[in-house]
C-alpha positions in Angstrom: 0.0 0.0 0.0 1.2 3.8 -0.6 0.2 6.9 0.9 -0.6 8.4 -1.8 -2.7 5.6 -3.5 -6.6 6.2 -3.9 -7.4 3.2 -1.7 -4.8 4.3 1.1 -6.3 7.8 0.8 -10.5 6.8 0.5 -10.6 3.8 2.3 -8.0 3.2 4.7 -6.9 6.3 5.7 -10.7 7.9 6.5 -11.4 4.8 8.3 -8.7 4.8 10.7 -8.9 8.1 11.3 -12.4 8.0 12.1 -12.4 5.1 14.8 -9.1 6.7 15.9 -11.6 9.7 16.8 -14.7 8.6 17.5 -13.3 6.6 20.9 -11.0 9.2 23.1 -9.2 6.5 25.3 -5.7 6.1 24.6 -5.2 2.6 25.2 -7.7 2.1 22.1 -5.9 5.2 19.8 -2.6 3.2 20.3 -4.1 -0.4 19.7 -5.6 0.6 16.4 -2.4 2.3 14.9 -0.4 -1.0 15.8 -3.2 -2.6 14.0 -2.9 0.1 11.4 0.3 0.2 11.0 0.9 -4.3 10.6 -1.9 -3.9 8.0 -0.2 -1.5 6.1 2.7 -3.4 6.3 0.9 -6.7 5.1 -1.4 -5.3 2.6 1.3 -6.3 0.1 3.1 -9.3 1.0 2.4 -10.8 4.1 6.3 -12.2 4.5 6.6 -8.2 4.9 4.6 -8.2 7.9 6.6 -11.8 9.2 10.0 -10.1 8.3 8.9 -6.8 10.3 7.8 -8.8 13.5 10.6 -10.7 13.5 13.0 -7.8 13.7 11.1 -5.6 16.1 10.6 -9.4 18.3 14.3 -10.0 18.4 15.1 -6.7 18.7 13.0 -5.5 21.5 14.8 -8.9 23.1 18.4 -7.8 23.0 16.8 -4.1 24.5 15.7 -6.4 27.2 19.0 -7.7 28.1 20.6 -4.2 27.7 19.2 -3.9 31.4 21.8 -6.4 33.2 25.2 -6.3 33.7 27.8 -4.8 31.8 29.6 -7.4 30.1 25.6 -8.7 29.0 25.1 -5.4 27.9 27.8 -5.1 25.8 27.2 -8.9 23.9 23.4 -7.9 23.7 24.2 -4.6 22.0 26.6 -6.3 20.0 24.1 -8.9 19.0 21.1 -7.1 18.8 23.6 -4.7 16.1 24.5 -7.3 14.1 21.2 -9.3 13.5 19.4 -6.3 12.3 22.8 -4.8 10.0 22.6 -8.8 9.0 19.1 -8.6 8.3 19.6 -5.6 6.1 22.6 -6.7 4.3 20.7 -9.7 3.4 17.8 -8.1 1.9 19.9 -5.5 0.3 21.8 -8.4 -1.5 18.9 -10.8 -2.6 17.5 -7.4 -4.0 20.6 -6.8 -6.3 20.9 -10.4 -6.8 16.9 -10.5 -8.1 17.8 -7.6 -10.6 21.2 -9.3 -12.2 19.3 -12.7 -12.6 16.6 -11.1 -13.8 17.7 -8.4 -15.8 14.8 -5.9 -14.7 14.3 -3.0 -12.4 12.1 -4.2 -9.9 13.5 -7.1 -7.8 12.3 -9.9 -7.8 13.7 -13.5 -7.8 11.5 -16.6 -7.8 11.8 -19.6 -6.3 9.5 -22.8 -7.0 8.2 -24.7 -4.8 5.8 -27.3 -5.4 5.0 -25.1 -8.8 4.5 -22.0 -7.0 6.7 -18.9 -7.4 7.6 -17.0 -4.2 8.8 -13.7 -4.5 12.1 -12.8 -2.5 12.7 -8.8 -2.6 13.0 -6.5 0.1 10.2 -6.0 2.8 8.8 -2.6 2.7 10.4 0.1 4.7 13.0 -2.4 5.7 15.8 0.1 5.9 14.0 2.4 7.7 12.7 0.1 10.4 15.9 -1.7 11.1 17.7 1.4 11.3 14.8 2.6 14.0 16.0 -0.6 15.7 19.4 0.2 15.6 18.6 3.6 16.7 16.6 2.2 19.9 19.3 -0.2 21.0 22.0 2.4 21.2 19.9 4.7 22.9 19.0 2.2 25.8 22.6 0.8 25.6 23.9 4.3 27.0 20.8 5.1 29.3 18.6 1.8 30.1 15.8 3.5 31.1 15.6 5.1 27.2 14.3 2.3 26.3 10.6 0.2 27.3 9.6 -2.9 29.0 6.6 -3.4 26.8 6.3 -5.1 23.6 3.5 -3.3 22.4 4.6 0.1 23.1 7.9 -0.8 21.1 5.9 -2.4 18.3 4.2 0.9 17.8 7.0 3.1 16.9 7.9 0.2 14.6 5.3 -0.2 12.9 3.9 3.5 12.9 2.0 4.0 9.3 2.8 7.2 8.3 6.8 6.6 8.7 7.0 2.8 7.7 7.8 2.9 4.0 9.9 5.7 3.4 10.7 7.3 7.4 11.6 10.1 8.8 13.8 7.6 11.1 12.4 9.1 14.3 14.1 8.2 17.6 12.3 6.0 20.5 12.7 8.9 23.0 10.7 11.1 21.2 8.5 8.7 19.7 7.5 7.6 23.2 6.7 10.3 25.5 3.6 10.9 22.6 2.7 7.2 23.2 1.3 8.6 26.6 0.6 12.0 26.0 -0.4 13.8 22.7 -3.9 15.4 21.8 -5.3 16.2 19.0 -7.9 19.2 18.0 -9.5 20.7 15.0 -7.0 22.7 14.6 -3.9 20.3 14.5 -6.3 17.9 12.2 -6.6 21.0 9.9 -2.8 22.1 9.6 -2.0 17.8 9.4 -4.6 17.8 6.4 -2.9 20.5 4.8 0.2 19.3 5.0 -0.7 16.0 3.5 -2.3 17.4 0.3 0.8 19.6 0.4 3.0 16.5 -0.2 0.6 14.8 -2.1 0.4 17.5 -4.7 4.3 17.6 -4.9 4.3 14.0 -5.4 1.7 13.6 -7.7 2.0 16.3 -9.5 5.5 18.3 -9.8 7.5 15.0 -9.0 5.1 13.0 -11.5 6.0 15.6 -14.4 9.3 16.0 -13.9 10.2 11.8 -13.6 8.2 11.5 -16.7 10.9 13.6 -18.3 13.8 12.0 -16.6 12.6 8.7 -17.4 12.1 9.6 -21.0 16.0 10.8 -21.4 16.9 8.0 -19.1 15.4 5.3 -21.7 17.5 7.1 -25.0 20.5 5.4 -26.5 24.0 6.9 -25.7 23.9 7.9 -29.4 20.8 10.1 -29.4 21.8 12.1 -26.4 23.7 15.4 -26.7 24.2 18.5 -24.2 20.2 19.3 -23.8 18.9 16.0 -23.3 21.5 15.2 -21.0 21.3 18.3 -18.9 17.6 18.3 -19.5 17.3 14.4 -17.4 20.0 15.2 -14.7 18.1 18.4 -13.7 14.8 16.9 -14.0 15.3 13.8 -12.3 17.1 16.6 -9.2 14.2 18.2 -9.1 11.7 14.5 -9.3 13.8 13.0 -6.3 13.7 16.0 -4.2 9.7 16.5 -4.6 9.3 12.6 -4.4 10.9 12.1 -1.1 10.0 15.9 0.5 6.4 15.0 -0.6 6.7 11.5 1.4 8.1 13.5 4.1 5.4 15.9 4.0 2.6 13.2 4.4 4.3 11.2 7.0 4.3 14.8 9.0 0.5 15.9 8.0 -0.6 12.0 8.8 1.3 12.3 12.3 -0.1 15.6 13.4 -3.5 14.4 12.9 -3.1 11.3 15.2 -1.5 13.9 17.5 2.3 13.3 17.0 5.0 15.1 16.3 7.5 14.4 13.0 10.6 16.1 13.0 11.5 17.3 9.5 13.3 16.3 6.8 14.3 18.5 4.2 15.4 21.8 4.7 15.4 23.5 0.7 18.5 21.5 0.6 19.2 23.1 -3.3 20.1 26.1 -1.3 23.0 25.2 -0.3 26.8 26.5 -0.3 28.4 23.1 0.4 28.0 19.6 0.3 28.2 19.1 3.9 25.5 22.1 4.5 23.5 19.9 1.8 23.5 17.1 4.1 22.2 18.8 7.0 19.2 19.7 4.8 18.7 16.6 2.8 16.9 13.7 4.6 17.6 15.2 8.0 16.7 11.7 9.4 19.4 10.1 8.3 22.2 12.4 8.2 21.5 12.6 11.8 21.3 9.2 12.2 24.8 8.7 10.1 26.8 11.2 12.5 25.1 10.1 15.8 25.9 6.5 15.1 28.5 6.3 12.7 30.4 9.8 12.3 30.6 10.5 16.2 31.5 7.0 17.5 34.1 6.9 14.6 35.4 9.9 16.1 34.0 12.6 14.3 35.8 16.1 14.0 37.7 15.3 17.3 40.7 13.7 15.3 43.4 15.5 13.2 42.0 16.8 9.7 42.8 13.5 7.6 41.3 11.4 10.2 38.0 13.4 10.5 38.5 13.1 6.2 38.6 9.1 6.5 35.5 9.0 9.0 33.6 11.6 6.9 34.1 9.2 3.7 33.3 5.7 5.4 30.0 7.7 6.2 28.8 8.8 2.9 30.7 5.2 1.6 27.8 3.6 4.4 25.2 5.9 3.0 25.4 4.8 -0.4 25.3 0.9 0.3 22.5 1.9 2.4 20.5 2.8 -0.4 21.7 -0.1 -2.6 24.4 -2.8 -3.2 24.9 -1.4 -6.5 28.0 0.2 -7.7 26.4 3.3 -8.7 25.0 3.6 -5.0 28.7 3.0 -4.2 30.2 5.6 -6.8 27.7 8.4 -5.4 28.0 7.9 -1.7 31.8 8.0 -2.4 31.4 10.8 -4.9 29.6 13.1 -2.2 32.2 11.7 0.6 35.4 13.1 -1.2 33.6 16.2 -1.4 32.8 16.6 2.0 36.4 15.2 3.1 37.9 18.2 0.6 35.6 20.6 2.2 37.0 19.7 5.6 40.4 19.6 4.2 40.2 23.2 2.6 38.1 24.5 5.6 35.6 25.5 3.0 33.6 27.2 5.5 36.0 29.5 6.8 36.5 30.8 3.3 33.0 31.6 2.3 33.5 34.4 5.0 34.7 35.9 2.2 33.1 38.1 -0.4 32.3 35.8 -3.5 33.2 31.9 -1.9 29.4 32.0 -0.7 28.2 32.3 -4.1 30.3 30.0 -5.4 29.7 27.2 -2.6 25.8 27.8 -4.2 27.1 27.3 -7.9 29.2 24.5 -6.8 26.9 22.7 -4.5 24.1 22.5 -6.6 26.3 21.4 -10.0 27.8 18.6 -7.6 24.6 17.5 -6.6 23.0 17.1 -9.5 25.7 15.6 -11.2 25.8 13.0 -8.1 22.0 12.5 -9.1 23.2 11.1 -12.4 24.8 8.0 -11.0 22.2 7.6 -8.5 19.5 7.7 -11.4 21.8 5.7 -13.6 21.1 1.4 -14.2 24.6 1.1 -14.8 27.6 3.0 -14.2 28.3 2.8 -17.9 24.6 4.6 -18.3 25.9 7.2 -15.4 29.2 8.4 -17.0 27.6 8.8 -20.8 24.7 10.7 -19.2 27.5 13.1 -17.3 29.7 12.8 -20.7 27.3 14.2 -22.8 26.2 17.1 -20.0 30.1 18.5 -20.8 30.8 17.5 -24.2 27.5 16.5 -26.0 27.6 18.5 -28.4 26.6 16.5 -31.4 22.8 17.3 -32.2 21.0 14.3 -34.5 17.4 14.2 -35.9 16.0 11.9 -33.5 17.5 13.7 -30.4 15.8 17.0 -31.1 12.8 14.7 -31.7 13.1 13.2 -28.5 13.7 16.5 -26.8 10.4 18.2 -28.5 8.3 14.9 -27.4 9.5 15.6 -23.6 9.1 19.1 -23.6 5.5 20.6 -23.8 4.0 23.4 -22.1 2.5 21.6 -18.9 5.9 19.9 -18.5 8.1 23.2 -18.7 5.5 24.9 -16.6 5.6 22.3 -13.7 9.6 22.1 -14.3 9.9 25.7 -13.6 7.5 25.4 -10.9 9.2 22.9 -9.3 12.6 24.8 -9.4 11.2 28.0 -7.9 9.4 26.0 -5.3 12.8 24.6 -4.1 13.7 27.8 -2.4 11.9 29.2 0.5 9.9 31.8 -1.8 6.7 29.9 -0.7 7.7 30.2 2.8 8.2 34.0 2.8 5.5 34.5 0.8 2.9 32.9 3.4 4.8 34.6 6.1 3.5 37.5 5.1 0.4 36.6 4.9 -2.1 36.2 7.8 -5.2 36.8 9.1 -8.7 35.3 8.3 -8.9 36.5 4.7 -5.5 34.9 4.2 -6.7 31.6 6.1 -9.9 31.0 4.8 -8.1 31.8 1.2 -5.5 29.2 2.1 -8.3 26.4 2.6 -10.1 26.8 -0.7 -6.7 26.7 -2.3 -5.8 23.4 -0.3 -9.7 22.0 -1.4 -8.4 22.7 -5.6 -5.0 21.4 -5.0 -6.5 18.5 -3.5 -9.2 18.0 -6.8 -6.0 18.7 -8.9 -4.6 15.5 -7.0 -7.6 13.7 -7.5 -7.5 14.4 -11.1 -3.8 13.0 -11.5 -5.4 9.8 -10.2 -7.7 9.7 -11.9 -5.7 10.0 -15.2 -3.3 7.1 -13.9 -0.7 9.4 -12.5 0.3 7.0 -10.2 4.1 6.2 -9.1 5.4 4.7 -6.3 7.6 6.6 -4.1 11.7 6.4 -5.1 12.6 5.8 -1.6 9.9 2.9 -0.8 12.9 0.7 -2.6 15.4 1.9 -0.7 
């Protein structure tokens, strides 16, 4: 199921949300959004649901044990560690397996048994909900009473809908002071609504334009594409992962305000940045903060001499990129994006753009280095990644059926939405409603939420559907 499907959105969504309402005790509100949540998990596959019960079983376990002595502590952390990176690693490899045996994009590998075929890919959300587990274990590891006694309350923030398939990784201690205490009002149901047509619209709509262009130049032979095309894909696909994921995020918030949590944010109008290391403490806030709490900082973070803090910063973004695939071009653009950070370190980058003029390049830079990254992220094939980024810088050979191709992509809606979704990756929007307030300004804000959400509708209707990008990862 996705959260931005018709069913999840008419059917499953309104009826959870009225039970969740209709009966104020909190014991029930909790019970029904575990049961929410492993129905959403199962509505798929239910070896999902098995593979997310397992995890959270085992893991909740070893949290158990992190409340004896110290030497048990230290094997049960250990353990608990291991069997969920395992876990991970396995599902991460059967996926990349499923796509070399089979040759396509979705993985899947079948195995017969007694004439049936079962489907091995990865459970949904799995990297997400094992790196909550990870999260919880090394929280109660240095403070035992971070963590919880009971199964149910742990199986909760596991499980929790709105943040299964594609995060924000939240953190158990402040997941679970909400578990006891949260609220919720018209008012918070009205800002949560918004914010969920809010991220539906930028999924649906500018995300669903702008991969229909990036998938189009993605598909061309090396031979048809030149420097328009090219540049025309990279920038395009920038701008479809971006609204994608920030629309994801966006949802999971609205969704969570309206049971009465709290999401922290993820995205930050990361294409504003004057640095690669400024664009990770924008982009998928979640797990950058997950990366240097758990990674960066026990590694030893900036403590160490320059090259040392270099060599942690690059076995990060190295971690990062096998975290979103065992693929090589996962692996080329986490270590693409941790030399950069390293030499940013190394050059004290930041220091410099004290200076008149380095700010304004760090922009220029950053976003060129980004969306170049993009590329190999995009990219099937590393092969596919370097002729897409060849033909940005040196494409310059125009044939018939390239400026075909580039006139079939481009149209009107498709340039409009483009530019759209460019200007609507700074904080123009932000500013704009800043300024306006008052009950004109709110009551005009809710008829525009009511079209954007017809609009939404309509791109439904019309088969715009997509899954989200990171629901693979």
């Amino acid at each position: 199921m996705n959260i931005d499907s018709a069913f999840f959105l008419f059917c499953f969504f309104p009826l959870i949300f009225i039970l969740y309402a209709a009966v104020p005790k909190r014991g029930f509100r909790n019970g029904l959004l575990t049961a929410a949540g492993l129905v959403f998990c199962a509505f798929g596959r239910i070896f999902d649901l098995l593979v997310l019960l397992a995890v959270a079983g085992v893991t909740f376990l070893f949290g158990l044990a992190l409340g004896e002595g110290k030497r048990r502590r230290r094997v049960a952390l250990t353990a608990g560690v291991v069997f969920n990176v395992l876990t991970l690693a396995l599902f991460k490899t059967l996926e990349r397996v499923a796509v070399t045996v089979t040759g396509g994009e979705s993985a899947m590998l079948f195995l017969f048994a007694q004439g049936s075929p079962v489907r091995l890919a990865a459970p949904l959300g799995v990297s997400f909900f094992v790196f909550k587990c990870v999260s919880y274990l090394a929280d109660s590891y240095k403070d035992p009473k971070a963590g919880t006694k009971s199964f149910w309350r742990f199986l909760l923030y596991v499980s929790f809908f709105p943040q299964l398939a594609s995060g924000p990784i939240t953190r158990f201690s402040d997941f679970a002071p909400q578990i006891d205490s949260r609220e919720i009002d018209a008012s918070s149901a009205a800002n949560g609504m918004k914010r969920l047509i809010r991220g539906l619209a930028k999924k649906l709509i500018i995300a669903g334009a702008a991969g229909g262009a990036a998938d189009a130049v993605f598909a061309l032979s090396r031979g048809d594409l030149d420097i328009r095309l090219a540049w025309l894909g990279a920038v395009a696909y920038a701008i479809q992962l971006f609204f994608d994921f920030a629309g994801y995020s966006d949802m999971a918030i609205g969704l969570g305000e309206m049971f009465g949590f709290a999401t922290p944010e993820n995205f930050d109008y990361p294409y504003i940045s004057a640095s690669v290391t400024e664009f990770w403490r924008r982009w998928h806030i979640s797990l950058s903060s997950w990366l240097r709490d758990y990674v960066y900082i026990p590694l030893g973070g900036s403590r160490c001499s320059k090259w040392r803090t270099a060599a942690n910063k690059l076995a990060v973004f190295l971690l990062c990129g096998v975290w979103h695939g065992f693929g090589l071009t996962f692996l080329i653009w986490g270590l693409w994006h941790g030399v950069l950070s390293a030499l940013e370190g190394l050059c004290d980058l930041r220091s410099r753009q004290k200076k008149a003029g380095w700010r304004a390049f760090g922009h220029v830079y950053t976003l060129l280095a980004v969306v170049i990254g993009f590329v190999m992220f995009r990219a099937e094939t590393p092969a596919q990644g370097f002729a897409v980024m060849a033909a940005m810088f040196a494409g310059f050979r125009f044939t018939t059926a390239g400026t075909a191709a580039l006139f079939s992509i481009l149209n009107a809606r498709s340039v409009t939405l483009l530019l759209l979704g460019a200007a609507l990756s700074t904080p123009i929007c932000r500013r704009v409603s800043q300024r306006l307030r008052g009950k004109w300004a709110q009551a005009a804000s809710y008829l525009g939420y009511a079209a954007l959400f017809v609009l939404c509708v309509m791109e439904l209707a019309q088969g715009g559907f997509s899954p989200f990008i990171y629901a693979r990862f």
